[in-house]
C-alpha positions as CSV (number, residue, x, y, z in Angstrom):
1,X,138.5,193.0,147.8
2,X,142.0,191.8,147.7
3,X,143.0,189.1,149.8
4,X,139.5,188.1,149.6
5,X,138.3,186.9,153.4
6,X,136.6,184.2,154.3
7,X,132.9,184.9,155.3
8,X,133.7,183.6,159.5
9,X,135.7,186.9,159.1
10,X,132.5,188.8,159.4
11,X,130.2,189.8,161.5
12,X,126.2,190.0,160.4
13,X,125.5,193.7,159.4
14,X,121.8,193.3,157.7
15,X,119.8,190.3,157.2
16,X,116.9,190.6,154.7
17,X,114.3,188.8,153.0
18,X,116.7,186.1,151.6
19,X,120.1,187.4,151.7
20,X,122.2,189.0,154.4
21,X,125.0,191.5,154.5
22,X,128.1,190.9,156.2
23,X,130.7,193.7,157.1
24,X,134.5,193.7,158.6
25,X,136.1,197.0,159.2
26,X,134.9,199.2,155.9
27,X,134.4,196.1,153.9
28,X,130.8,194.3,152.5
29,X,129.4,191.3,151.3
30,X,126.4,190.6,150.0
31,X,125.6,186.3,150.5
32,X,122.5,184.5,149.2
33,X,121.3,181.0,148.4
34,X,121.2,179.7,144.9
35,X,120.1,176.7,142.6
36,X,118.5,173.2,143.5
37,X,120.5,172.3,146.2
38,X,121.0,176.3,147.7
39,X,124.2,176.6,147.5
40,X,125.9,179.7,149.1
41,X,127.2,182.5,146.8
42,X,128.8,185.8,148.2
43,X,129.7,189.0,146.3
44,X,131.8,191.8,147.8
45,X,129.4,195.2,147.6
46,X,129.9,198.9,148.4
47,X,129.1,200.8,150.9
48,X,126.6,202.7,148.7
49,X,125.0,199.4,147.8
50,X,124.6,198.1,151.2
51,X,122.3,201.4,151.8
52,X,120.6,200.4,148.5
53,X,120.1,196.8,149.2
54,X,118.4,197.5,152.6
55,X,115.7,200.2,151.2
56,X,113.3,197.7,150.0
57,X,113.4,193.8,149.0
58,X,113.4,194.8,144.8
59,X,116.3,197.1,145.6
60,X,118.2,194.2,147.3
61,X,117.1,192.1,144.6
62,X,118.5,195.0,141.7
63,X,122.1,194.6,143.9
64,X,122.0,190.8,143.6
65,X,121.5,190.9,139.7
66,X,124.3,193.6,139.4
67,X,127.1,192.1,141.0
68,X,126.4,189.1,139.4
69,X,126.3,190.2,136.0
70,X,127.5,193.6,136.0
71,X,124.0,195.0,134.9
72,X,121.5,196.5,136.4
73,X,118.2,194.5,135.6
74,X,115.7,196.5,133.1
75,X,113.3,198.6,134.1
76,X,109.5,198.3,132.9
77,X,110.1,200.6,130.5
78,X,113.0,199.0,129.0
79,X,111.2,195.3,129.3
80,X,108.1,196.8,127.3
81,X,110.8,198.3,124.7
82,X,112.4,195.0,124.7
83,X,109.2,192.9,123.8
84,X,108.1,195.7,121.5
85,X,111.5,195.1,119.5
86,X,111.4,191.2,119.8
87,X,107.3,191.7,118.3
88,X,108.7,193.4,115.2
89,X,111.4,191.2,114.6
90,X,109.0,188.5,115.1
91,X,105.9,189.6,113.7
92,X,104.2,186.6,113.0
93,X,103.4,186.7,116.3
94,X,101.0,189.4,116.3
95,X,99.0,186.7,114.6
96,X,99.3,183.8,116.6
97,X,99.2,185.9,119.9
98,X,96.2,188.7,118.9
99,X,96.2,190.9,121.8
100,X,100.1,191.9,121.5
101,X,98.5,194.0,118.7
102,X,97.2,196.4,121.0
103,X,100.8,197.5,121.4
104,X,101.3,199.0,118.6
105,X,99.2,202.0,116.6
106,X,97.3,201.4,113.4
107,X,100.0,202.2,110.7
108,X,102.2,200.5,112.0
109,X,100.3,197.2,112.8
110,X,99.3,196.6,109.5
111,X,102.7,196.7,108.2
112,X,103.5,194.2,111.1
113,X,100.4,192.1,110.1
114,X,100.9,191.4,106.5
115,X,104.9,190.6,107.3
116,X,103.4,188.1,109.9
117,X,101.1,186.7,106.8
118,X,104.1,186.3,104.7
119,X,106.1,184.3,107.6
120,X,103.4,181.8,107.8
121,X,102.6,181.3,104.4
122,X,106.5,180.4,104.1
C-alpha cells in the first residue's frame, strides 16, 4: 500500500475468530492481537487473501503466517518430512525417544540405530 493509511481509514469488512479484516475502496488489511501485552499488528492483504482468510479459522491463520513471514506455514506432510530429516541428523534420538523408530523401515533404522550408539558412547 503506498501512503500506507491509518486503520480509522477503514471500515470493518470481516471479523473472525481473532482477527478482523478491514477494507477502504479496493484496499485490505488484515489486524490481530499479539504478545503479552496484545499489542495490535496490521498487514495490508489481497483481495484473493481476504476470500482465503474467511473460508475457515486455519486458512485465516495460513494468511496471518504468510504476511508475516513471507511463507506459507508447512503442511503435515512437510512437518513429518521435516522431523524425519531432523531424526536422521540426530539419530541418537531414536534411542532416547523409542517410538520415533516406528518412522522409519527396518534397513534403514538399523543404520540409524548404531550411529545413535556411537553418539552416546562419545
Amino acid at each position: 500500500m503506498t501512503g500506507r493509511l491509518k486503520q480509522d481509514d477503514f471500515d470493518c469488512y470481516y471479523r473472525g475468530q481473532g482477527f478482523i479484516i478491514l477494507k477502504k475502496a479496493e484496499e485490505y488489511q488484515i489486524n490481530w492481537l499479539v504478545g503479552a501485552f496484545g499489542e495490535e499488528v496490521s498487514y495490508p492483504i489481497s483481495a484473493e487473501l481476504v476470500e482465503k482468510s474467511m473460508r475457515s479459522d486455519r486458512d485465516a491463520y495460513e494468511v496471518m503466517i504468510y504476511v508475516q513471514t513471507g511463507s506459507w506455514p508447512l503442511t503435515a506432510e512437510e512437518k513429518e518430512q521435516a522431523n524425519l530429516a531432523f531424526l536422521r541428523r540426530h539419530p541418537e534420538l531414536l534411542i532416547k525417544v523409542p517410538e520415533n523408530q516406528k518412522k522409519f523401515n527396518q534397513k534403514e533404522l538399523k543404520t540409524l540405530l548404531a550411529r545413535g550408539k556411537r553418539v552416546l558412547e562419545k
